[in-house]
C-alpha positions as CSV (number, residue, x, y, z in Angstrom):
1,X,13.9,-7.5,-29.9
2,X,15.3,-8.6,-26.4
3,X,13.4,-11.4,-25.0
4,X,11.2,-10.7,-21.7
5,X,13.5,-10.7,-18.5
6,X,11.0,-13.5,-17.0
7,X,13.6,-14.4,-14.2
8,X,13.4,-10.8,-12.9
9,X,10.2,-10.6,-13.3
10,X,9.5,-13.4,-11.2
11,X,11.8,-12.4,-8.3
12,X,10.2,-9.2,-8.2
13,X,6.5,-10.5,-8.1
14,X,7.4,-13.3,-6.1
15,X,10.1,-12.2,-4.1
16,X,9.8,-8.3,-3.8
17,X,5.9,-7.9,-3.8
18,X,5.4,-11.8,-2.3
19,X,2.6,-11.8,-4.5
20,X,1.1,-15.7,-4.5
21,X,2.2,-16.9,-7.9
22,X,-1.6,-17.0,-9.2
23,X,-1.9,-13.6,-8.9
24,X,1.8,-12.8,-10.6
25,X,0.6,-15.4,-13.3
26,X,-2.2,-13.5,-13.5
27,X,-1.1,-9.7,-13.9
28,X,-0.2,-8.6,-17.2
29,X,3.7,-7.3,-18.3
30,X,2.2,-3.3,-18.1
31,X,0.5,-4.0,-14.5
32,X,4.1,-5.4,-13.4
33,X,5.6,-2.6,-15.1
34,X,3.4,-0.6,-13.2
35,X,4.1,-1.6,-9.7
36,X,7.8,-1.6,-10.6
37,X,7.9,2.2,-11.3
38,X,5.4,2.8,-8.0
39,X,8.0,1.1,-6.0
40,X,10.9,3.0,-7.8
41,X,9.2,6.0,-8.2
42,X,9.5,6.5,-11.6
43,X,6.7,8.7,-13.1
44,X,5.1,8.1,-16.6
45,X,4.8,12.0,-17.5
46,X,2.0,13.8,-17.3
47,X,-1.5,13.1,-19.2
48,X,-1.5,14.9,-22.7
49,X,-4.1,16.9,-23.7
50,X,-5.6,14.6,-25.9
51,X,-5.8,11.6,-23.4
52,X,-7.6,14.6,-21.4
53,X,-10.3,14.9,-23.5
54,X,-10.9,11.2,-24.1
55,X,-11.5,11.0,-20.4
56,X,-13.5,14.0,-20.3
57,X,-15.7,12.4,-23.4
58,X,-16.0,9.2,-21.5
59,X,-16.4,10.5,-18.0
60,X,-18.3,13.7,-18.5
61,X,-19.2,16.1,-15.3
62,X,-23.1,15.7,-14.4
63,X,-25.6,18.2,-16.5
């Protein structure tokens, strides 16, 4: 397991975004990871069909 690349981390948060470092401190590594690929443009792939129907459990259309 490769350790977490902290120092790029940090220049991107700090340095790319200029976020203030208790909000980079705060985010978690999957919300960085997430700006990142925004920035990028990098797409996760498309919702599966069974992520579909969790949402549509959770979030059901009014009656």
């Amino acid at each position: 397991m490769k350790p977490f690349p902290w120092n790029a981390a940090m220049r991107f948060g700090l340095g790319v975004l200029r976020l203030p470092p208790r909000d980079f401190w705060a985010m978690t590594p999957r919300e960085l990871a997430s700006a990142w690929s925004a920035l990028v443009g990098e797409r996760a792939g498309p919702m599966g069909r069974r992520e579909l129907d969790e949402l549509m459990e959770r979030f059901p259309d009014g009656q």
